[in-house]
Structure formats: C-alpha cells, structure tokens
C-alpha positions as CSV (number, residue, x, y, z in Angstrom):
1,X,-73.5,92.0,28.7
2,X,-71.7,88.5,27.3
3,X,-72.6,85.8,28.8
4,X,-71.0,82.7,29.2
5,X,-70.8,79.4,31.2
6,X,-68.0,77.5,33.1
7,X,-67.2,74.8,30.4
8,X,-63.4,74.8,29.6
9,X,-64.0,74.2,25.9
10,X,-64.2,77.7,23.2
11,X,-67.2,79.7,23.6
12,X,-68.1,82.2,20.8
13,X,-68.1,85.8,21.7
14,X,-69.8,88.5,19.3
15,X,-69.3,92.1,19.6
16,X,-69.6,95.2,18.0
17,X,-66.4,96.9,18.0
18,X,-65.2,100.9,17.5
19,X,-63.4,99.3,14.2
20,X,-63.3,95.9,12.9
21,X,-59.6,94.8,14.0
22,X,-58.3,93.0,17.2
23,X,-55.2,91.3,18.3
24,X,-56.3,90.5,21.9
25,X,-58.3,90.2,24.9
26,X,-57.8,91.0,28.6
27,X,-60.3,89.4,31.0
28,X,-60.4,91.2,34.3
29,X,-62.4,89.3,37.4
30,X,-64.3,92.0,38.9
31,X,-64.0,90.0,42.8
32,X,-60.7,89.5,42.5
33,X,-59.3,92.5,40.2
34,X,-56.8,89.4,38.3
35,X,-56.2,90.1,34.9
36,X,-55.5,87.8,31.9
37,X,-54.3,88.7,28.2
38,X,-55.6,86.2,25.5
39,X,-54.7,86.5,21.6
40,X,-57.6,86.2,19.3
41,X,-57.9,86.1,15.5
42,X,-61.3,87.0,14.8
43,X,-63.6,87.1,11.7
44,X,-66.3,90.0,10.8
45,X,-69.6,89.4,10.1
46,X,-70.8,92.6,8.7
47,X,-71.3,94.7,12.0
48,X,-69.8,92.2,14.2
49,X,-66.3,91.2,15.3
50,X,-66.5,87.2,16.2
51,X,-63.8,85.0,18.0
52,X,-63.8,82.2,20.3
53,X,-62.7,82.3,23.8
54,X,-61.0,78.8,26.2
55,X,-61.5,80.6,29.2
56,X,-61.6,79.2,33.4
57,X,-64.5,81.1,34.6
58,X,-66.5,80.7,37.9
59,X,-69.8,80.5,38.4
60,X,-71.8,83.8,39.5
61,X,-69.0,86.1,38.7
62,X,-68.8,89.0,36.8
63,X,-66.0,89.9,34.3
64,X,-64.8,93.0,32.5
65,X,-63.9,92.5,28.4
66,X,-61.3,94.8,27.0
67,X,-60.8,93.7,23.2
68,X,-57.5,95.7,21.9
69,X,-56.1,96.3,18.5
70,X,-52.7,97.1,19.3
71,X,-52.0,99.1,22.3
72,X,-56.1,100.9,21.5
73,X,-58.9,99.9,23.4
74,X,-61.7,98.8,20.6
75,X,-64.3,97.1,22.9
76,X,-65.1,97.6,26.8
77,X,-67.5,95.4,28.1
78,X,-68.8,92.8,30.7
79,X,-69.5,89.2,31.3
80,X,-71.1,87.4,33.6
81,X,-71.0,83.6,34.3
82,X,-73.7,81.3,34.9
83,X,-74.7,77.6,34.0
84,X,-78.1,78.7,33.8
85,X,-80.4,79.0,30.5
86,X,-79.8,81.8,29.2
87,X,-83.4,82.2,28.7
88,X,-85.3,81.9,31.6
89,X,-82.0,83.2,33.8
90,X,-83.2,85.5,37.2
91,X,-81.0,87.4,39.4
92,X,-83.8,85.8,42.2
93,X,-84.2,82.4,41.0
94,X,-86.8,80.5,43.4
95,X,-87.5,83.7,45.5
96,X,-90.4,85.8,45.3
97,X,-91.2,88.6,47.8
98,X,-95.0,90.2,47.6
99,X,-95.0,94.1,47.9
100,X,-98.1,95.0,49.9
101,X,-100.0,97.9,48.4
102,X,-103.5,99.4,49.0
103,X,-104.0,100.2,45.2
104,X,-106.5,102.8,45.5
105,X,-107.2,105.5,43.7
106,X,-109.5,108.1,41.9
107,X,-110.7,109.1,38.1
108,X,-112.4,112.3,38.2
C-alpha cells in the first residue's frame, strides 16, 4: 500500500512494476468510484519504476493505482491518504479496548 498525504505539491511514488515502462496513471477513489488519468514519465531505479504524482486527495480515503504502458495494465495497487506519520500511523489512534481473558492453562 502507497501512502500519501493531502499536500497539493508532487509526491514521489515507487513501485515495482510487471516491466519497467509506463505512460500513465489512473487514480480511482474507492468511496466515490471517480476516476482520473495522469501522464507520468518515470525513471528506473534498478527494480523500481519512480515518478511523482500532483494529486487532490482527501484525508482517510482509500485509492486504487493502475500504472499502464499503453493500453497494458503494468501495476495494480492501493493508496491510502493520511496526514499522519507514517511511522507511528494506527487504524485506532487514541482508542484502546482491553480483551478480558482468564489465561489459564496446563503443562503436563
């Protein structure tokens, strides 16, 4: 999964392609099911097919990548958008729920 934040500035996007050529991108909002075609030019870097994306993305939504080389389908993928660290990100951020459990058990 890519992820990337709201900023309307370029954000690199890495990926490992099928083959190392690509003429587009079509960004498909998975709440909406609105598609968008970008052209990219993008440069290898040994396994990796690397181009920047301007995109207008919302916050907490996921995406579907398609990266196309022609009219075939070299990349299928998804993003998600957040303005969170990377890092430290949580699907549960400042909510914790306690499982009770009894925890016994036996060794014979």
């Amino acid at each position: 999964m890519i992820i990337l934040t709201t900023t309307a500035s370029a954000q690199e996007v890495k990926i490992v392609p099928r083959n190392l050529a690509a003429d587009s991108v079509e960004i498909t909002d998975e709440s909406t099911n609105v598609t968008t075609t970008h052209a990219i030019t993008p440069s290898v870097d040994r396994y990796f097919l690397v181009f920047n994306l301007t995109l207008s993305l919302l916050e907490g939504r996921k995406y579907t990548i398609k990266v196309l080389d022609g009219v075939e389908e070299v990349y299928l993928g998804s993003i998600f958008c957040t303005d969170q660290a990377a890092d430290n990100y949580t699907i549960n951020k400042n909510t914790y729920t306690e499982n009770p459990t009894n925890n016994e058990f036996i060794i014979l």
